[in-house]
GUBAMI-62799 format. One record per residue (C-alpha): residue in three letters; residue number from 1; y, z, x negated. Coordinates in pm, 1 decimal, always signed. Last residue first. Layout:
REM GUBAMI-62799
+-----+-----+----------+----------+----------+
!  aa !   i !        v !        w !        u !
+-----+-----+----------+----------+----------+
! ALA ! NUM !        Y !        Z !        X !
...
+-----+-----+----------+----------+----------+
This chain:
REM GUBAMI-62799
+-----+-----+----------+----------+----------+
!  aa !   i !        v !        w !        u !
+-----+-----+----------+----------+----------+
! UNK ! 134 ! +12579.2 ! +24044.6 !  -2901.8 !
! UNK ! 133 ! +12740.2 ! +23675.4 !  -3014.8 !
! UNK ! 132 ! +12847.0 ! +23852.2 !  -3279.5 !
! UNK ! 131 ! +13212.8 ! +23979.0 !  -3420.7 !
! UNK ! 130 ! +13343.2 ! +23995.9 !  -3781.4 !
! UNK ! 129 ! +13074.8 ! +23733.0 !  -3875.7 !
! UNK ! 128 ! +13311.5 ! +23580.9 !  -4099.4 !
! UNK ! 127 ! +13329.0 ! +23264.8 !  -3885.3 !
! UNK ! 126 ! +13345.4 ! +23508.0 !  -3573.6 !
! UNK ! 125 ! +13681.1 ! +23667.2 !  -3702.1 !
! UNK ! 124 ! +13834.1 ! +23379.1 !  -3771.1 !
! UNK ! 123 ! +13778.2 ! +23236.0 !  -3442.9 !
! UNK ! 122 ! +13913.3 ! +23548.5 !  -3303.4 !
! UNK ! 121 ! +14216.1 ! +23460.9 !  -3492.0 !
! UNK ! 120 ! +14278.1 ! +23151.1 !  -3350.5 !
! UNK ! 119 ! +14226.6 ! +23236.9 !  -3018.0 !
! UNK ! 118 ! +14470.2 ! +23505.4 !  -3036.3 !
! UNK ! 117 ! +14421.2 ! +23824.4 !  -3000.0 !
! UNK ! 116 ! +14660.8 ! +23994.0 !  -2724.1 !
! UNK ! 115 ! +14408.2 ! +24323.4 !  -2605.4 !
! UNK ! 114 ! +14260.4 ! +24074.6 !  -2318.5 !
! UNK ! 113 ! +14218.7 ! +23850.0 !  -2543.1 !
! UNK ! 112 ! +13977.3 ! +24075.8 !  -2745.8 !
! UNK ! 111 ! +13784.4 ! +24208.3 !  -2437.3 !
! UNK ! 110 ! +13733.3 ! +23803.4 !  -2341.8 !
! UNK ! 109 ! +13600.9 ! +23740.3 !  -2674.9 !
! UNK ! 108 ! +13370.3 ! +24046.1 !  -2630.6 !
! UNK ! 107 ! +13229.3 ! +23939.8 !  -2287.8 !
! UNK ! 106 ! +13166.5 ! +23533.3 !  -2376.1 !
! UNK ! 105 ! +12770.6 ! +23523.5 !  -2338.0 !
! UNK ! 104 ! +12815.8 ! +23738.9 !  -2025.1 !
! UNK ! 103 ! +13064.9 ! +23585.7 !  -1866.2 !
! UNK ! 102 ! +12953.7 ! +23233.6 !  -1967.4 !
! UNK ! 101 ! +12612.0 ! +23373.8 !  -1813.1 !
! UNK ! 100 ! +12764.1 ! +23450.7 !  -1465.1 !
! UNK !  99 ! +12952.7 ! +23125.3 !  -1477.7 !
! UNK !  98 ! +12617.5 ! +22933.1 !  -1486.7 !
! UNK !  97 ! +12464.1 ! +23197.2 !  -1223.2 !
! UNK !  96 ! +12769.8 ! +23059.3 !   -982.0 !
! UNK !  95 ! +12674.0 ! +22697.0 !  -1073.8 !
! UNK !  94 ! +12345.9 ! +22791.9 !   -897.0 !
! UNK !  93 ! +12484.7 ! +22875.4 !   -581.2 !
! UNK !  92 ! +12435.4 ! +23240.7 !   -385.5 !
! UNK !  91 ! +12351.0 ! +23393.4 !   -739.0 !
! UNK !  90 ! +12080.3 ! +23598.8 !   -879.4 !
! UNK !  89 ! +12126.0 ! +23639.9 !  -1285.1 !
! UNK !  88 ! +11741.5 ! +23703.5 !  -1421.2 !
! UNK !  87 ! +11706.7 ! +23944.3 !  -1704.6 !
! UNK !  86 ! +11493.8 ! +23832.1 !  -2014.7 !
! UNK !  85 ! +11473.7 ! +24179.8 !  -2180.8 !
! UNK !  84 ! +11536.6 ! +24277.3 !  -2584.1 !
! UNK !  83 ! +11387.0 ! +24661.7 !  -2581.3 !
! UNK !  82 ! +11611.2 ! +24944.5 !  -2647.4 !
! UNK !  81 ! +11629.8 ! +25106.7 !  -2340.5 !
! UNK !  80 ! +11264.7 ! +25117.4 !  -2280.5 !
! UNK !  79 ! +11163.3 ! +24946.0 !  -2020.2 !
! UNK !  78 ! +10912.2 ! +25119.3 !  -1782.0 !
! UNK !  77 ! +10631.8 ! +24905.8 !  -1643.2 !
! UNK !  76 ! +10515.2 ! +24633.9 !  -1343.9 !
! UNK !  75 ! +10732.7 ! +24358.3 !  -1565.3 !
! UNK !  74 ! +10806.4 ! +24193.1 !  -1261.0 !
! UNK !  73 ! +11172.3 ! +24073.6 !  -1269.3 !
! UNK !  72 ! +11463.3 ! +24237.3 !  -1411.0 !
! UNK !  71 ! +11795.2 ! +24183.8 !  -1279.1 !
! UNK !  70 ! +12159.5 ! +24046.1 !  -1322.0 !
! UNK !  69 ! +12336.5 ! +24021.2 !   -981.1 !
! UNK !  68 ! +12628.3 ! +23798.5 !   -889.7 !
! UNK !  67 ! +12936.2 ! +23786.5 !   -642.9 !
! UNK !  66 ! +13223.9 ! +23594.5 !   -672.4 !
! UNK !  65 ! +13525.3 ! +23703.4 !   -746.1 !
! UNK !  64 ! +13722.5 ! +23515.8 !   -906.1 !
! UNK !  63 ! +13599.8 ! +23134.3 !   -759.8 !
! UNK !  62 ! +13351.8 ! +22901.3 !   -942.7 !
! UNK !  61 ! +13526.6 ! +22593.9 !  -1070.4 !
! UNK !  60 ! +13296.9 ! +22542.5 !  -1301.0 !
! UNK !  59 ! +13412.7 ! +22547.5 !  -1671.0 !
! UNK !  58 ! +13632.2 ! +22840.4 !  -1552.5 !
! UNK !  57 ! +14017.4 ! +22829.5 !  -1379.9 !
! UNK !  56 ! +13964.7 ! +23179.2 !  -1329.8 !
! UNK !  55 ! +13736.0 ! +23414.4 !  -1513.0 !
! UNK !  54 ! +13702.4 ! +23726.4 !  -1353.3 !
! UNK !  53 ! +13314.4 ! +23720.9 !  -1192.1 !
! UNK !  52 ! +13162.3 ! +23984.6 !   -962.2 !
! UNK !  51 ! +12855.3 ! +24249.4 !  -1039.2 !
! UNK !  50 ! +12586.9 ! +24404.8 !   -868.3 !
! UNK !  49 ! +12384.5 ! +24545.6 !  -1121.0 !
! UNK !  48 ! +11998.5 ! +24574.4 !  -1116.0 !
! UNK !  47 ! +11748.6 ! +24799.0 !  -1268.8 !
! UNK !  46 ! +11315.2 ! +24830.3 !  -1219.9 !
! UNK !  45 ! +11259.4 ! +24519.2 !  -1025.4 !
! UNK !  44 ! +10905.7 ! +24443.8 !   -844.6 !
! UNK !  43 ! +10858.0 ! +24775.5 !   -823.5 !
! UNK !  42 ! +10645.3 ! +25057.7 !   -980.6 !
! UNK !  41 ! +10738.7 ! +25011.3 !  -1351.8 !
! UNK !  40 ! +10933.3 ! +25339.6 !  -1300.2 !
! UNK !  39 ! +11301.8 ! +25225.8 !  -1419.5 !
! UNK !  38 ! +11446.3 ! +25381.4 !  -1096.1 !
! UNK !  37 ! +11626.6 ! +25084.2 !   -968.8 !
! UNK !  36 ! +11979.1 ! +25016.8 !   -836.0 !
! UNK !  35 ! +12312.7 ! +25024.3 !   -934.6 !
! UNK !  34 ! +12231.9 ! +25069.6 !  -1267.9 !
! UNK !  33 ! +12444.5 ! +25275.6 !  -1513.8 !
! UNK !  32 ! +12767.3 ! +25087.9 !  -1674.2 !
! UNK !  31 ! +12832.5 ! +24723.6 !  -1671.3 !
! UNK !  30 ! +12907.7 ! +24647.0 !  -2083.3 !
! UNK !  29 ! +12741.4 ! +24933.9 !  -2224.5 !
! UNK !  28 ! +12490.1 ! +24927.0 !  -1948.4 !
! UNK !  27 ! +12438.8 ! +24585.7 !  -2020.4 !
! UNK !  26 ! +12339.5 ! +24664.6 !  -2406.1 !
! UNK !  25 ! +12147.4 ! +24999.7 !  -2305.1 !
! UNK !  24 ! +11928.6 ! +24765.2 !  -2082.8 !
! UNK !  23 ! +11899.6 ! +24540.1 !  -2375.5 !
! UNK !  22 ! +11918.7 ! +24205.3 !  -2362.6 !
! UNK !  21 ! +11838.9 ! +23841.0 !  -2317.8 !
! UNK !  20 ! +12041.8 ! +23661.6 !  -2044.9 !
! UNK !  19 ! +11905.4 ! +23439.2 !  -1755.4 !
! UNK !  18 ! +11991.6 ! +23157.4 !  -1536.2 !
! UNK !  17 ! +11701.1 ! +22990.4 !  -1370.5 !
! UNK !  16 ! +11847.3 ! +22967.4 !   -986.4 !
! UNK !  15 ! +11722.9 ! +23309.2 !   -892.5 !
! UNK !  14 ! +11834.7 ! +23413.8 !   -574.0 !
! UNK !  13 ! +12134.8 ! +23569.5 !   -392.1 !
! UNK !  12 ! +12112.4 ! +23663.9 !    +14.4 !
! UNK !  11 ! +12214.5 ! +23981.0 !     +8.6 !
! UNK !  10 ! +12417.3 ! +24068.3 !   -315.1 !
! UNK !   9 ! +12728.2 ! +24071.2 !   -143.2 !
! UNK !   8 ! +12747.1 ! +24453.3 !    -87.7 !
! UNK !   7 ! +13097.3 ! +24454.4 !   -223.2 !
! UNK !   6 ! +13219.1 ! +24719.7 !   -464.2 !
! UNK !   5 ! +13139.9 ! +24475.6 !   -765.7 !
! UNK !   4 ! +13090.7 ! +24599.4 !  -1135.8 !
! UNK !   3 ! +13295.3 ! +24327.6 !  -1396.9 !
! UNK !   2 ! +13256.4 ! +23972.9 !  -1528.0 !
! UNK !   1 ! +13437.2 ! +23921.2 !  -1836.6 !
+-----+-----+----------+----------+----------+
C-alpha cells in the first residue's frame, strides 16, 4: 500500500510501460494533493506524486522503500477530476513500476489487513462484490 515519500528520489526515474487508470480525485484519495503540477494543460505533466513502496517480501523482490512516481503525460489540457486517466508509474528499474502497480491495484486489500481481516474473509467480501478492484 504504497505511501507519499519525503525523499527527493524521483530524479532519475522513467517510464518503463507501467500504468494505472484513474481518477485524479481517486489517487488523491489514496496519495493526497499533488506534489507537483498546476493542472493547466501547459506542461508536459499536469500532477505527479512522489511516492515509496511498503510491501515486503513482494512478488519481486523490490525493497520497502523504494521510490516511484505516478504521472500524467502530455495531454496539453486540464483534467478534470473526475475523468478515468492512463497515468504513467516512473521507476529507477522496471520491476520497481511492477510493484508500484501491485500497490496500487491491491490498496484496499492491504487497508483491510492492515485493520486484522483475514484473507479469507476479504475474499468473501470481493466474491459478493463487497469491495472493487477501484
Amino acid at each position: 500500500m504504497a505511501k507519499r515519500s519525503k525523499d527527493d528520489g524521483m530524479i532519475g526515474t522513467s517510464f518503463h510501460g507501467g500504468t494505472i487508470d484513474a481518477t485524479p480525485n481517486q489517487i488523491i484519495e489514496k496519495y493526497g494533493e499533488p506534489m507537483w503540477g498546476q493542472n493547466t494543460g501547459n506542461d508536459k505533466v499536469n500532477m505527479e506524486w512522489v511516492l515509496e513502496t511498503t510491501e515486503y517480501p513482494n512478488h519481486w523482490d523490490v525493497p520497502k522503500g523504494t521510490i516511484f512516481t505516478i504521472y500524467d503525460w502530455k495531454h496539453y489540457r486540464s483534467l478534470s477530476m473526475d475523468e478515468q486517466v492512463e497515468w504513467h508509474i516512473g521507476s529507477h528499474k522496471p520491476v520497481d513500476g511492477y510493484q508500484a502497480s501491485d500497490e496500487w491495484n491491491n490498496h484496499h486489500v492491504n487497508l483491510l489487513r492492515g485493520k486484522g481481516v483475514t484473507d479469507e474473509d476479504i475474499q468473501m467480501m470481493g466474491d459478493l462484490d463487497i469491495i472493487s478492484d477501484s
